[in-house]
C-alpha positions as a Markdown table, in Angstrom:
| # | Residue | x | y | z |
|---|---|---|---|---|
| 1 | Unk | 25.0 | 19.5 | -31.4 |
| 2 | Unk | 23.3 | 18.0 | -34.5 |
| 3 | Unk | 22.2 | 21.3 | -35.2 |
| 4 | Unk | 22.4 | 25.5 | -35.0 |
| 5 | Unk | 21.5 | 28.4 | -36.5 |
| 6 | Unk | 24.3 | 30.3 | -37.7 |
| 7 | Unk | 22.7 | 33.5 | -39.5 |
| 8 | Unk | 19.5 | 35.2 | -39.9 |
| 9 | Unk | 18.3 | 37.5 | -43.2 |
| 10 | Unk | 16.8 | 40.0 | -41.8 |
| 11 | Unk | 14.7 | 40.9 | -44.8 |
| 12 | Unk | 13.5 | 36.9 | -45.2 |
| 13 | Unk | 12.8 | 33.9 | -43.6 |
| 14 | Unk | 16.0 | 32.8 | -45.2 |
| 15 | Unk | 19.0 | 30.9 | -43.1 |
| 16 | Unk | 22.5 | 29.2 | -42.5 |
| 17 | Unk | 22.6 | 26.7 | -40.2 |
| 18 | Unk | 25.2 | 23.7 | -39.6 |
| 19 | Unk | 23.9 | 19.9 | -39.3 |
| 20 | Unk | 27.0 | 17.8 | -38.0 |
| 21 | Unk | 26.5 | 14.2 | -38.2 |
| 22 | Unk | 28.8 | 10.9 | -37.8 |
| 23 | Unk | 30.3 | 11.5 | -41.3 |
| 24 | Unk | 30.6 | 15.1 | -41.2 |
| 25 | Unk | 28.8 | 19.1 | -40.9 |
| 26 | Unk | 27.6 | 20.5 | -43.6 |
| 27 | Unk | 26.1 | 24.2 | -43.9 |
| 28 | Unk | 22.4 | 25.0 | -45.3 |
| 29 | Unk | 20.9 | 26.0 | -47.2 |
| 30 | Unk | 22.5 | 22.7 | -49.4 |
| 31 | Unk | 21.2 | 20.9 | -52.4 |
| 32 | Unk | 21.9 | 16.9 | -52.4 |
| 33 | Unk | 22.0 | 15.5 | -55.2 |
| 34 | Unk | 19.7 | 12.7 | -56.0 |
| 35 | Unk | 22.1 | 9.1 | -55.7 |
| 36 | Unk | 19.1 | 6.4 | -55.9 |
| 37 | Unk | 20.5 | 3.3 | -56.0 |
| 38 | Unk | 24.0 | 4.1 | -54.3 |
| 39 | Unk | 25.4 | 6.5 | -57.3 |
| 40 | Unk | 24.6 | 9.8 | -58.6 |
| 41 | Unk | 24.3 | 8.9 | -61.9 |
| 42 | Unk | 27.0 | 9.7 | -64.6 |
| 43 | Unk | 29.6 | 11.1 | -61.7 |
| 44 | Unk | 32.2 | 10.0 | -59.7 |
| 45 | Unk | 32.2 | 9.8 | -55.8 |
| 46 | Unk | 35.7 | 11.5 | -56.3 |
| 47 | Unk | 33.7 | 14.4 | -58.9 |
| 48 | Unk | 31.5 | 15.1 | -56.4 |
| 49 | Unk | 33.9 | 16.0 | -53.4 |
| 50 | Unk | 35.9 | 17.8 | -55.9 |
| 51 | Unk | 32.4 | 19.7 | -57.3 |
| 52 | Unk | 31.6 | 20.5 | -53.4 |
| 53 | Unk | 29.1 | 18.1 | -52.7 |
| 54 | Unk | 28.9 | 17.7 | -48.9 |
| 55 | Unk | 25.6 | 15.1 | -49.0 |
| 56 | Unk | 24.2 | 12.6 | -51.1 |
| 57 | Unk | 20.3 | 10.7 | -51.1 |
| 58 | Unk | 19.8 | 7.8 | -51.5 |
| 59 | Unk | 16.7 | 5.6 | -51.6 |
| 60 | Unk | 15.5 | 3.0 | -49.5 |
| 61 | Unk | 12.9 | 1.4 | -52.3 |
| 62 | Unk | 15.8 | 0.7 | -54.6 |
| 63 | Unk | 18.3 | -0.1 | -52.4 |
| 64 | Unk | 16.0 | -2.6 | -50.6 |
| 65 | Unk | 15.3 | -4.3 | -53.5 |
| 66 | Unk | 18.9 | -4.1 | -55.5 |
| 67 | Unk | 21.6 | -5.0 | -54.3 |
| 68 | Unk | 19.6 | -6.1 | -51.3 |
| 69 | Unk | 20.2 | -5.4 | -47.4 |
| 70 | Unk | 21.7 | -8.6 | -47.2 |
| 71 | Unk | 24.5 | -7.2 | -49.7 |
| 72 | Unk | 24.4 | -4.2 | -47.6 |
| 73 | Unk | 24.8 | -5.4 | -44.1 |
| 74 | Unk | 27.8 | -8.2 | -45.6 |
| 75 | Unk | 29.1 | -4.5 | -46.7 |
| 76 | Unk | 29.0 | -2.6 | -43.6 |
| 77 | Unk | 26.7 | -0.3 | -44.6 |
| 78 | Unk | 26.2 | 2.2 | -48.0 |
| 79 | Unk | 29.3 | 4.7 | -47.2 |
| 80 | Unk | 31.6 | 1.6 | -47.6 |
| 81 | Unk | 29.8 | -0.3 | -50.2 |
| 82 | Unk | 30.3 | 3.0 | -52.3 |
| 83 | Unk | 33.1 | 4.5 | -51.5 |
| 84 | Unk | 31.2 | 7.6 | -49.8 |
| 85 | Unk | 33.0 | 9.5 | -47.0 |
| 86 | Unk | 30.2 | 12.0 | -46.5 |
| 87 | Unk | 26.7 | 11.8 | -44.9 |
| 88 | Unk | 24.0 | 9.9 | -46.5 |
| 89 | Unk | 20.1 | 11.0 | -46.0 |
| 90 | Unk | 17.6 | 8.1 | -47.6 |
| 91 | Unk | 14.4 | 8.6 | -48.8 |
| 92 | Unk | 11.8 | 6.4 | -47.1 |
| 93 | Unk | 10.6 | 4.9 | -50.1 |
| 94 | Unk | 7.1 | 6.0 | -50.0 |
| 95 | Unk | 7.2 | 8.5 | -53.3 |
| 96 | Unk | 8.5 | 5.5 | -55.0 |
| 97 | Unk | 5.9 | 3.3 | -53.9 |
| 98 | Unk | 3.3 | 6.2 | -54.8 |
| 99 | Unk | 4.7 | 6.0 | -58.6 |
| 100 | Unk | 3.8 | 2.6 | -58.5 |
| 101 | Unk | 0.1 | 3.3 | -57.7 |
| 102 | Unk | -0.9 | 0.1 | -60.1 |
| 103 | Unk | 1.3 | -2.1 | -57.9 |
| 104 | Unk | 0.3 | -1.2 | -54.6 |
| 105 | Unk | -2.0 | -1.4 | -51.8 |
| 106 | Unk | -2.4 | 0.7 | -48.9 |
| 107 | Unk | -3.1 | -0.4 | -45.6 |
| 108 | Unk | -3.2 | 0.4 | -41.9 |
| 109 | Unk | -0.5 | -1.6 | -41.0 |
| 110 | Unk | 1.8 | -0.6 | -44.1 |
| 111 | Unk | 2.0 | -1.1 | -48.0 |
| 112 | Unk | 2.0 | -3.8 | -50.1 |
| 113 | Unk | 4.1 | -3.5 | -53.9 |
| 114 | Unk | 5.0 | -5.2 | -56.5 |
| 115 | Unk | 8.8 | -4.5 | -57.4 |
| 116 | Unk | 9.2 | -2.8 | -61.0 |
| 117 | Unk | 12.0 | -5.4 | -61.5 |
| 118 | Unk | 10.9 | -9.1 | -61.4 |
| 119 | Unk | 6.9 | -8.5 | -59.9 |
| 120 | Unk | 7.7 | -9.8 | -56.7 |
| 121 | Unk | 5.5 | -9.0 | -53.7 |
| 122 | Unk | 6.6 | -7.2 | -50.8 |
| 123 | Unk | 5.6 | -5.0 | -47.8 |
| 124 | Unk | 6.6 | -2.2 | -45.9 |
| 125 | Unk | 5.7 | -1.2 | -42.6 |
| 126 | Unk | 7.1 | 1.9 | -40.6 |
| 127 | Unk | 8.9 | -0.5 | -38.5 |
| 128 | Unk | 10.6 | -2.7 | -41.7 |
| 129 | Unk | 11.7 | 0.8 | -43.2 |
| 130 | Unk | 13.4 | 2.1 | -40.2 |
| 131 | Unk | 15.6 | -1.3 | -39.9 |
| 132 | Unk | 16.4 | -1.1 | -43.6 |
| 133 | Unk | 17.7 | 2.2 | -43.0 |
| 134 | Unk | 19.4 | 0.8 | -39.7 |
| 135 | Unk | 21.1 | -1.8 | -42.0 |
| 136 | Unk | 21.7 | 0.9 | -45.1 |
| 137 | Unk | 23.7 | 3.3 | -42.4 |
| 138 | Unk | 21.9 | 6.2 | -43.2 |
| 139 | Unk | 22.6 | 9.5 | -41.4 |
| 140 | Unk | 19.3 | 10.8 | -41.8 |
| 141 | Unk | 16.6 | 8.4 | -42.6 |
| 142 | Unk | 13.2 | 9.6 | -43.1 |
| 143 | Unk | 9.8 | 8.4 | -42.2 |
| 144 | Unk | 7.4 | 5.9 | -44.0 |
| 145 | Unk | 5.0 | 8.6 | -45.2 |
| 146 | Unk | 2.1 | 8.4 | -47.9 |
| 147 | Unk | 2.6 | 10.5 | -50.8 |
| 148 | Unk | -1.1 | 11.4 | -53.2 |
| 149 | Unk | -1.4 | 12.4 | -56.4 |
| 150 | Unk | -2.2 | 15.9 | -56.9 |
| 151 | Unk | -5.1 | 17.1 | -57.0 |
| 152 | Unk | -6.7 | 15.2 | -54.1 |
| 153 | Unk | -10.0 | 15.6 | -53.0 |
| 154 | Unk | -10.1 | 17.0 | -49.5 |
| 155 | Unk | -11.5 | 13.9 | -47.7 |
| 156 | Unk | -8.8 | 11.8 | -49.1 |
| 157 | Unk | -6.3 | 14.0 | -47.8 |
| 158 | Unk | -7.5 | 14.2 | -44.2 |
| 159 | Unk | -7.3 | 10.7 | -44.1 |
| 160 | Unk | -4.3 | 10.3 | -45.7 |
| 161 | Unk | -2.1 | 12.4 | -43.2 |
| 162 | Unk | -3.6 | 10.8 | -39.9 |
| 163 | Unk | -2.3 | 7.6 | -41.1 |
| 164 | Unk | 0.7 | 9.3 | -42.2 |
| 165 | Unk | 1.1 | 10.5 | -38.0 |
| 166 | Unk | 0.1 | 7.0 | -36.8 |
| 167 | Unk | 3.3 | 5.9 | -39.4 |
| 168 | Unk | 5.5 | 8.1 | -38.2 |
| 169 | Unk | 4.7 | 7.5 | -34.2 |
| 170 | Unk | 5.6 | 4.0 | -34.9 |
| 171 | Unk | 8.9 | 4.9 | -37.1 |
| 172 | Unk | 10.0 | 7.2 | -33.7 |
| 173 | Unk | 9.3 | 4.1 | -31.5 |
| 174 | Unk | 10.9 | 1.7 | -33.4 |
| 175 | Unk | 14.0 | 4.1 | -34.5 |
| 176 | Unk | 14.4 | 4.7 | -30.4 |
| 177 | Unk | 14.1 | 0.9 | -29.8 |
| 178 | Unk | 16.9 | 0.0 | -31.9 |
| 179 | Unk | 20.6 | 1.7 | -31.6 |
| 180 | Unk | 22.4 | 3.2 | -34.2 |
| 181 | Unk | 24.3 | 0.0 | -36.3 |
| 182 | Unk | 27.9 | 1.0 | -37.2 |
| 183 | Unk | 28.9 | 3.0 | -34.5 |
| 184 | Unk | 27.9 | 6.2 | -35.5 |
| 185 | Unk | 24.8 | 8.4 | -34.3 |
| 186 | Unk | 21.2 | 8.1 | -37.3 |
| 187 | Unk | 18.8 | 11.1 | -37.3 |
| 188 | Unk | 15.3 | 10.6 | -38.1 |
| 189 | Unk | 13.0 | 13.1 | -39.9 |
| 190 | Unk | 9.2 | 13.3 | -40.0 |
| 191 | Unk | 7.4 | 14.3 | -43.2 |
| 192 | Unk | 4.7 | 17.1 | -43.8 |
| 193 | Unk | 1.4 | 16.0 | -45.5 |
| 194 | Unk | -1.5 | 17.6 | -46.6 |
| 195 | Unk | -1.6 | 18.4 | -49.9 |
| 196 | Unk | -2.2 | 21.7 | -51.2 |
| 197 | Unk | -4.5 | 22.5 | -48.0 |
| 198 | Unk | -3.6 | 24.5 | -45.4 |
| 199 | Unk | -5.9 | 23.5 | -42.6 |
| 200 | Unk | -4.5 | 19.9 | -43.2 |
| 201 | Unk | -1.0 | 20.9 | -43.4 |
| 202 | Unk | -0.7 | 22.5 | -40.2 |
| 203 | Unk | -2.7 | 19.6 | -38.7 |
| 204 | Unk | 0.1 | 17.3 | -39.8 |
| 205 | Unk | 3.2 | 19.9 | -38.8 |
| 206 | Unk | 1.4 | 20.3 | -35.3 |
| 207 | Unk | 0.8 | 16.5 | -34.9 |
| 208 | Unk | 4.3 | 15.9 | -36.3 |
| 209 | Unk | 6.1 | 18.2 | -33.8 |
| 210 | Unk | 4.9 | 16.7 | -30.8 |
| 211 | Unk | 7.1 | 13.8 | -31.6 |
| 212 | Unk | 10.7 | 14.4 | -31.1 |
| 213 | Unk | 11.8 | 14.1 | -34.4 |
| 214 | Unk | 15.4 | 15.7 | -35.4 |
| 215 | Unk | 13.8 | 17.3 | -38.3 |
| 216 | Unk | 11.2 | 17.9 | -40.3 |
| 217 | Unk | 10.3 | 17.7 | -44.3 |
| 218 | Unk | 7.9 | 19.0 | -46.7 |
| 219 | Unk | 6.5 | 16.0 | -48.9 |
| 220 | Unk | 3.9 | 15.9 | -51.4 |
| 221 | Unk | 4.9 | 19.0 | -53.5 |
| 222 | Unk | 6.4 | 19.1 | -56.7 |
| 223 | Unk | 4.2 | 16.9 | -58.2 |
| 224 | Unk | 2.1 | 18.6 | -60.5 |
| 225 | Unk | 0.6 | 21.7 | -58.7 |
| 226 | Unk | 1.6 | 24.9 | -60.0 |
| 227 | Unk | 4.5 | 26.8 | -58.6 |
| 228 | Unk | 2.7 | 30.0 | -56.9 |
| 229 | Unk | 0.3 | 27.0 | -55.0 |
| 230 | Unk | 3.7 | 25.5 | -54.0 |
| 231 | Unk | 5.4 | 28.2 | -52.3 |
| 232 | Unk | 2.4 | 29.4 | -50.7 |
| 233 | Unk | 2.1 | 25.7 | -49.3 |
| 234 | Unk | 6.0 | 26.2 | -47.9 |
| 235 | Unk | 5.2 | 29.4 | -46.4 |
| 236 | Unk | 2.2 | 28.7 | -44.6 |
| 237 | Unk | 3.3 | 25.4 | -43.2 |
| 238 | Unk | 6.8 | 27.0 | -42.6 |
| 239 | Unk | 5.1 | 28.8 | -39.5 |
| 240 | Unk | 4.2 | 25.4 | -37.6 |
| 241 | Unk | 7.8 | 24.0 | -38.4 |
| 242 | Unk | 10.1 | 24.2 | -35.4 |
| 243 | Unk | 12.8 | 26.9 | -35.7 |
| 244 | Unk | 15.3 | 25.1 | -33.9 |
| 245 | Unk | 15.1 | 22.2 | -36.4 |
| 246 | Unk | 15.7 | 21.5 | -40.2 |
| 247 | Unk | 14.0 | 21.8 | -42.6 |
| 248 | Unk | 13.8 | 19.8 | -45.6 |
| 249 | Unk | 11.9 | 20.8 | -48.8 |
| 250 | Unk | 11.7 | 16.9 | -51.0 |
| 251 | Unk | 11.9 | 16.6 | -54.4 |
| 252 | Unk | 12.0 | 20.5 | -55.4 |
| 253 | Unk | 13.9 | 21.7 | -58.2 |
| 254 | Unk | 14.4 | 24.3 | -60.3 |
| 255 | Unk | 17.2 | 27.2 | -59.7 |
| 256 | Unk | 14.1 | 29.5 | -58.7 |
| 257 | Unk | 12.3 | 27.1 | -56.6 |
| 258 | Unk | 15.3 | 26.4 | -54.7 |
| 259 | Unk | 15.6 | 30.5 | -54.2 |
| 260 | Unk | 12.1 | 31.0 | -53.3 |
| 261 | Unk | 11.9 | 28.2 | -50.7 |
| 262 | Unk | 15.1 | 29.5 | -49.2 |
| 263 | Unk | 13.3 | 32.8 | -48.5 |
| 264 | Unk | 10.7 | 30.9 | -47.0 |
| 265 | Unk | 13.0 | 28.9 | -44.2 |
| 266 | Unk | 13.7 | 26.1 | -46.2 |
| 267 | Unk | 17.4 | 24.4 | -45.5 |
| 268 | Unk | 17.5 | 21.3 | -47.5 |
| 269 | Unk | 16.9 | 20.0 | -51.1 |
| 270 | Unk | 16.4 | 17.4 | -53.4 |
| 271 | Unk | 15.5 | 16.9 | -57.3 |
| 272 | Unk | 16.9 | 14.6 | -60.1 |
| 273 | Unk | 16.5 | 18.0 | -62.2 |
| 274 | Unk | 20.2 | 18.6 | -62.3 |
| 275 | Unk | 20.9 | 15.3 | -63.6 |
| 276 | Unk | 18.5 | 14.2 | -65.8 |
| 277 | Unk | 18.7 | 17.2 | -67.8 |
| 278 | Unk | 22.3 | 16.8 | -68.1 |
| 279 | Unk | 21.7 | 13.3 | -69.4 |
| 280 | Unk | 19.3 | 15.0 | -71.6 |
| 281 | Unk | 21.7 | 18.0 | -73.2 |
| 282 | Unk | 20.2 | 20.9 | -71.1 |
| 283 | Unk | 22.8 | 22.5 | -69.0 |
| 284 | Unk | 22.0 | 25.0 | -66.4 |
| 285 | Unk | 24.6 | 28.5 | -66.6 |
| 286 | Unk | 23.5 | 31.3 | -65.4 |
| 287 | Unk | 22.2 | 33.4 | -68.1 |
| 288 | Unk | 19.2 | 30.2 | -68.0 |
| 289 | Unk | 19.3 | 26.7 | -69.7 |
| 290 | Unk | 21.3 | 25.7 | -72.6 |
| 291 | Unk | 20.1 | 23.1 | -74.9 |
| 292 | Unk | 23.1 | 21.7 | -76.3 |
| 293 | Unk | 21.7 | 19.6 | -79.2 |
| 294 | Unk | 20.3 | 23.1 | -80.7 |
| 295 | Unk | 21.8 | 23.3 | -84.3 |
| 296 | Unk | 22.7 | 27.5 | -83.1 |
| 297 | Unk | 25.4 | 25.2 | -80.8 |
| 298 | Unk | 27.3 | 23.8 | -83.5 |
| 299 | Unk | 29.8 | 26.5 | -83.8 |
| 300 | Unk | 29.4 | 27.8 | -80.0 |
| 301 | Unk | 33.2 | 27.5 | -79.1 |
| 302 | Unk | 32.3 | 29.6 | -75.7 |
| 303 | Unk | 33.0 | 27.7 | -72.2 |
| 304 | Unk | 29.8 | 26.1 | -70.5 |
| 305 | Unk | 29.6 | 29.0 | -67.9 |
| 306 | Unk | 32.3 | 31.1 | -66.9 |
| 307 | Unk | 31.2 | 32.2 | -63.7 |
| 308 | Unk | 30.6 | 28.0 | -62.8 |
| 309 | Unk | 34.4 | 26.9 | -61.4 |
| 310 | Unk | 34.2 | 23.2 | -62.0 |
| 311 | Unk | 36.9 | 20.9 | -64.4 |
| 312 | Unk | 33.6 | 20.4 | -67.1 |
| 313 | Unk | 32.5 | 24.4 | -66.8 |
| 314 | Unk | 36.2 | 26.1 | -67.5 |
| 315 | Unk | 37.5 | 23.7 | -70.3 |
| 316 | Unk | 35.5 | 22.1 | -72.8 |
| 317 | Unk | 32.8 | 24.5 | -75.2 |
| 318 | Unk | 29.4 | 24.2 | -75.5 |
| 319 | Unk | 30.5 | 23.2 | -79.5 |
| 320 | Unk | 32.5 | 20.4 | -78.1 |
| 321 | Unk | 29.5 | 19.1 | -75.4 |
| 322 | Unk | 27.3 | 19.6 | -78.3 |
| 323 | Unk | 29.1 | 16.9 | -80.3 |
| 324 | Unk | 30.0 | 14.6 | -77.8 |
| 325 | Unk | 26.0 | 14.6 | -77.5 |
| 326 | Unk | 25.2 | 14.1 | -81.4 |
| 327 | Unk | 27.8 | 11.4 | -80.8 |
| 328 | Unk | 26.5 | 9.4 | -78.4 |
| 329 | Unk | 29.3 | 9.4 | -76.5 |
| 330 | Unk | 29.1 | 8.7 | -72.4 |
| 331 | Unk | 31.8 | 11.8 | -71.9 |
| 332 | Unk | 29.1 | 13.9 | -72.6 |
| 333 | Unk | 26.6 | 13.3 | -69.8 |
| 334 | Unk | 29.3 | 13.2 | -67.5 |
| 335 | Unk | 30.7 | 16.6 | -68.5 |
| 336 | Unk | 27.1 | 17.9 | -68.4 |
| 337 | Unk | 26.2 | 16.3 | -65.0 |
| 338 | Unk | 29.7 | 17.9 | -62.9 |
| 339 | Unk | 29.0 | 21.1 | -64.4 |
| 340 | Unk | 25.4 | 20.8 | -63.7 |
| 341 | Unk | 25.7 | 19.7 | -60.2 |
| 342 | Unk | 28.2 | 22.5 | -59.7 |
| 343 | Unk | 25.8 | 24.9 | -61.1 |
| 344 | Unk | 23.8 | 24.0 | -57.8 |
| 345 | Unk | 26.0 | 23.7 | -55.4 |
| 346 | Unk | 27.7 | 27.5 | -56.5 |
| 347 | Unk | 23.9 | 28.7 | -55.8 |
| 348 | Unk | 23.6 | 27.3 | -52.6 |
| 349 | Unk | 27.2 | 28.7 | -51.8 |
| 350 | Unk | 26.1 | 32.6 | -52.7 |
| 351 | Unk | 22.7 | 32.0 | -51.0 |
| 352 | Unk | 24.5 | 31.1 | -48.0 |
| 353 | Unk | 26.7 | 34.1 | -48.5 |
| 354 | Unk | 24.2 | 36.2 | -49.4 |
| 355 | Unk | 22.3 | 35.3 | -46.2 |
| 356 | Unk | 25.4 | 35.8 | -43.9 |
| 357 | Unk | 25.9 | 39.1 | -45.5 |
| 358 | Unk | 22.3 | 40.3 | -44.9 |
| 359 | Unk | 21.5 | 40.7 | -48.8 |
| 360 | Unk | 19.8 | 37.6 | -50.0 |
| 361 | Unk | 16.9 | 39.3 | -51.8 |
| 362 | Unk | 19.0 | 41.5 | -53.5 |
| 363 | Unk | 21.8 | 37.9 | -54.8 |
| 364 | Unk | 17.6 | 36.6 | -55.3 |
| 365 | Unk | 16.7 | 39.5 | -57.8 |
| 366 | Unk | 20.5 | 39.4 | -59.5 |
| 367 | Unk | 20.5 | 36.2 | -59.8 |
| 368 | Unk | 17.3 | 35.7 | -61.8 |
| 369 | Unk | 17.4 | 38.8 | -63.5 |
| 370 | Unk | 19.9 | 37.3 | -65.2 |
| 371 | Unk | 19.0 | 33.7 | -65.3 |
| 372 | Unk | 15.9 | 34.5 | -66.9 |
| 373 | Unk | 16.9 | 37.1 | -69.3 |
| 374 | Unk | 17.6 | 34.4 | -72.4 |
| 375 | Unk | 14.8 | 32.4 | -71.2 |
């Protein structure tokens, strides 16, 4: 069975469930950390097994264009070229293509883009992504979708997420046309439009589930609307959403986002927050961010975090990060990325045993009670 529910808060929308694919289960609700272009940036494969990491993203954009499907098919697909053991869910490309909103054009049949390397024009239809996917290996690929800037006028909106349905009929016909490349079962999820409207988000999630889709994602979110208009979005389209099926909030977030979509009935999650900040000097603990290039860190000889069990969190100071930072040294945003990566994965491991034991609100509360006490 690709998927079960396993436990039920009683007090919350909040779940475990278990997703078993060719390389793999893993329990929800998970963070997967953000490996565009077949790495997570600043981390080892072999750090991110150890750190608990039990799926990775990738995207189909990048990979498409560097190193190329034809590198990737010679390769046997992503897990081998990259040394990755674990399942692999790839973005469909279409928030990258919506960054690129000077180098685009939108049509019926798919979009055209210029690559943000070399200019070069391409074009992606629902069909072409699926097949990259195919040739990539992913374990769950997601659907072509169109992503708008926010805010978006109603009209636009409405016509955005009916082409965004007649994309993701033609993704399921061409994904059940074409059998699964390497020898191991793909899953295929549709994406949730609509912008911040309700009336058009449960005119996508109602359109959506009447194709058999293995799951289901939230898209368009997270990208500039405040948080309160966000989780009222998750909630409300949460009730459309099949219960027997994932759910997958993209591109969301912060500690608390994460938390508050997971009392909604969220079971999947994405962001490049972890990273980036730790790329940055901003390391997540859990009495809130730490911003290790602050002059107060000079003489900080404490651990990163204590209560975070990772190689990076229980031996070097926030003194010593600090320095490696000033230094410009590349130890330091790999030491900053484990421990921030582990700083997720930890919350999604109490929120799952929060969950089984019938308290998540109350690990919710704790948890940001302290988290934002130094904020």
């Amino acid at each position: 069975m690709f998927f079960k529910v396993l436990s039920q808060d009683s007090a919350s929308k909040a779940r475990v469930c278990e997703i078993s694919t060719g390389h793999g289960s893993f329990q929800t609700p998970i963070f997967l950390p953000v490996g565009t272009q077949g790495t997570v940036k600043a981390i080892q494969q072999r750090e991110l097994d150890e750190i608990g990491s039990k799926i990775i993203l990738g995207n189909t954009y990048h990979l498409y264009l560097r190193p190329g499907t034809d590198v990737l098919e010679k390769a046997c697909g992503l897990h081998k070229f990259m040394n990755w053991s674990r399942p692999i869910l790839t973005d469909s490309g279409g928030f990258q293509v919506f960054s690129l909103s000077a180098l685009r054009k939108v049509t019926r049949d798919g979009v055209e883009f210029k690559s943000h390397l070399d200019g070069s024009v391409h074009f992606f239809t629902p069909e072409k992504v699926v097949n990259i996917q195919r040739i990539i290996g992913s374990d769950i690929m997601m659907v072509l979708d169109e992503c708008l800037e926010n805010p978006s006028e109603h009209s636009k909106a409405s016509k955005s997420i009916k082409l965004t349905l007649d994309w993701a009929k033609r993704s399921k016909k061409e994904f059940d046309d074409t059998r699964d490349k390497y020898g191991f079962k793909q899953f295929i999820f549709g994406i949730v439009q609509g912008s911040t409207y309700n009336d058009l988000r449960r005119e996508s999630a109602e359109g959506l589930s009447e194709i058999d889709f293995d799951g289901f994602a939230i898209g368009g979110l997270a990208v500039g609307e405040e948080n309160h208009l966000m989780y009222d979005v998750v909630e409300y389209t949460e009730e459309f959403m099949a219960l027997n099926k994932p759910r997958y909030l993209m591109g969301v977030g912060t500690p608390e986002d994460l938390l508050n979509a997971v009392q909604r009935g969220m079971d999947m999650f994405d962001c490049v927050m972890p990273t980036r900040n730790a790329r940055n000097g901003t390391i997540f603990t859990t009495s809130g961010k730490l911003r290790l290039k602050n002059l107060e860190n000079k003489f900080n000889f404490n651990k990163l975090d204590d209560e975070i069990d990772s190689y990076a969190s229980k031996n070097f100071t926030v003194s010593y990060l600090r320095h490696l930072f000033m230094s410009d040294e590349i130890l330091a945003s790999e030491l900053a990325t484990i421990h921030n990566l582990r700083f997720y994965n930890k919350l999604m491991e109490d929120s799952r045993n929060a969950i089984i034991e019938n308290r998540f609100l109350e690990f919710k509360k704790s948890f940001l009670d302290k988290y934002n006490s130094n904020q």
